[in-house]
Steps between C-alpha positions, in 0.01 A plus 500: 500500500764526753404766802902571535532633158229712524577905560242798505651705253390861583507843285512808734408770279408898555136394443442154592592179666536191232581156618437142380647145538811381372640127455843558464614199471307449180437853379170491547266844584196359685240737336241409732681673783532804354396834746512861438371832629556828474685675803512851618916527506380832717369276751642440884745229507240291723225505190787425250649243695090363559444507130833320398445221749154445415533449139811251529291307775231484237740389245593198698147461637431412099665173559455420875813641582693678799709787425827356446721629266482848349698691188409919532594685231555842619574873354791681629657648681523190723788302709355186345788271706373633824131558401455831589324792262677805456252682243472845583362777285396275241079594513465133630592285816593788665410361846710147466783703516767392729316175565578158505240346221601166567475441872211702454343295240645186684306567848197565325496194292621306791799355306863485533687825341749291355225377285451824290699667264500830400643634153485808265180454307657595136801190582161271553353599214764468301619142658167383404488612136874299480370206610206488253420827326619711221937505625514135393901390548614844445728623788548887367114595607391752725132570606293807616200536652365799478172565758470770775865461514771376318671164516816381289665156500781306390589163359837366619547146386144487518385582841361852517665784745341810573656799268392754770431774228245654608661785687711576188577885437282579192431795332381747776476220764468114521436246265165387688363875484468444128429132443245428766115530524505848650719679234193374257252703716695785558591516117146464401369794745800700359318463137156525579429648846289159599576222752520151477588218720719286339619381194235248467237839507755640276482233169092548563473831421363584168749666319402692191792765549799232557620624799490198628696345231762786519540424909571130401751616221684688719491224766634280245785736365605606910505077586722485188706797597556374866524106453744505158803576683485225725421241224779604312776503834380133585487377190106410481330460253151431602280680686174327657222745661237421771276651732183702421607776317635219254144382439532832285733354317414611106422854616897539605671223304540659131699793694715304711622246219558828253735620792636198599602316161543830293900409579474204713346091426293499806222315529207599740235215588210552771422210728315233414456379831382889632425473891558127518837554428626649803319299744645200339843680532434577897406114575758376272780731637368419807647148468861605505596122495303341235614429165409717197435261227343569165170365598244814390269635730089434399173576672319210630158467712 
C-alpha cells in the first residue's frame, strides 16, 4: 500500500459524518478505516467542526496515519472552489454559513488547505457509482440523492457535475420541499395528526390503513413529475438514486417507473454501492490528476 494514494474519502450528510480510506491508485476502499457518527447539523460550528475532525483523525488513526489528504462531500448551497458554506434556511448547517470549511477544517487537522477538496455531495456520489456501480460505461446518467435535502448530478463524459436542482420552482415551491426527508414528516402529520422523526421512523410504523403506502405513492408520482423533464431535455436515460430515503426504495419505485416509462425508456437503478459510493467519489475526485482507468473499486481489510 502506497501512503500517497491514499485519501479519506468523507460523506457530510444532514445527519452524520461518514468517512473511510481510499487507495486510489488501485481502487481500493480500506474497510477497516471506516468511521461514522451521527451529528447534530443544529450544532455550533466549533462542535461540528470538533466532530468532523475527530472522526477523519480516527479514520487515519486505523492505519497509523496523519491526516493528509481529505475528499468532503458536501450538500449545497456551497462555493465548493473557495470552500466556503453558504447553506442558509435549509433546517441544517445553519451556523457554517459564510464560513470557510476548508481553512477551517485545515487548521484543525493541522494540514495544508490545499490538501482538501470540497465537492457537491450528489456529483460524489454519483462519480463513485461511475467508476464501479450500477452507470457502468453509460455517459447519459444522472443521479439523485434524496436525504434531508436534495442532491442531483450529472455525467458528462463520465465525470459527474453538480445539476444544482435542488432549488428548482416546483409545484407551490422548490423541488427539495417535496423530495426531501421533511416533506415525508410533514405529509404524514397532514394524514394522521402524529409525529415522526424521519423517514427511517416513517417505514417502521405499522401500517394497517396504508397511509403510509399512499405518502410513498405520492412521493414516487411528485419525483416522477419533477425529474421527467430534465431526463427528457438532456437526453438521459438512466436514473440512479442514493441516500437514505432510497433505502425505501420498493415502497416508491412501482410509482416512479409507472410515471417515468409510461411514455419514456428510462431506466431507474438504486446504488449498489449506497454510502460508499460518495466517499469513494470525494477521495477519487479529490485526485484531480490521476488517471481514471477501468480498474473497479472493492472492499478490502
Amino acid at each position: 500500500m502506497i501512503m500517497d494514494s491514499i485519501i479519506a474519502g468523507v460523506d457530510i450528510g444532514g445527519t452524520h459524518i461518514t468517512a473511510a480510506l481510499v487507495d486510489v491508485e488501485r481502487r481500493v476502499i480500506l474497510n477497516n478505516s471506516l468511521k461514522r457518527k451521527a451529528i447534530n447539523s443544529k450544532d455550533s460550528a466549533d462542535n461540528i467542526f470538533t466532530t468532523w475532525s475527530n472522526v477523519i483523525r480516527d479514520c487515519f488513526r486505523s492505519f497509523n496515519m496523519k491526516p493528509a489528504k481529505i475528499g468532503m462531500a458536501m450538500p449545497g448551497p456551497f462555493d465548493y472552489k473557495k470552500g466556503v458554506a453558504l447553506l442558509k434556511d435549509q433546517d441544517k448547517f445553519d451556523n457554517l454559513y459564510g464560513i470557510n470549511v476548508k481553512d477551517q477544517m485545515a487548521s484543525m487537522l493541522q494540514i495544508n488547505a490545499e490538501n482538501i477538496s470540497i465537492a457537491n455531495d450528489a456529483a460524489c456520489f454519483l462519480q463513485g457509482e461511475i467508476f464501479h456501480g450500477v452507470a457502468g460505461s453509460n455517459d447519459r446518467v444522472m443521479g439523485l440523492t434524496l436525504g434531508t435535502g436534495l442532491g442531483a448530478a450529472r455525467a458528462v463524459h463520465m465525470m459527474s457535475e453538480d445539476a444544482d436542482l435542488w432549488c428548482s420552482t416546483f409545484k407551490d415551491g422548490i423541488a427539495e420541499d417535496y423530495l426531501s426527508s421533511r416533506w415525508f414528516v410533514k405529509r404524514f402529520y397532514e394524514y394522521t395528526g402524529r409525529e415522526v422523526e424521519n423517514v427511517k421512523e416513517l417505514v417502521q410504523i405499522d401500517d394497517p390503513k396504508g397511509c403510509v403506502q399512499a405518502i410513498f405513492n405520492e412521493f414516487g408520482n411528485n419525483l416522477a413529475a419533477f425529474i421527467k423533464p430534465f431526463l427528457a431535455e438532456e437526453k438521459r436515460n438512466v436514473l440512479i438514486l442514493g441516500g437514505s430515503i432510497a433505502k425505501a426504495y420498493d415502497l416508491f419505485i412501482g410509482a416512479l417507473e409507472k410515471a417515468l416509462t409510461l411514455e419514456d425508456d428510462i431506466q431507474v437503478r438504486k446504488s449498489v454501492l449506497g454510502e460508499s459510493a460518495t466517499m469513494v467519489g470525494a477521495a477519487s475526485l479529490c485526485q484531480q490528476a490521476h488517471t481514471i482507468s477501468s480498474t473497479s473499486f472493492i472492499t478490502q481489510g
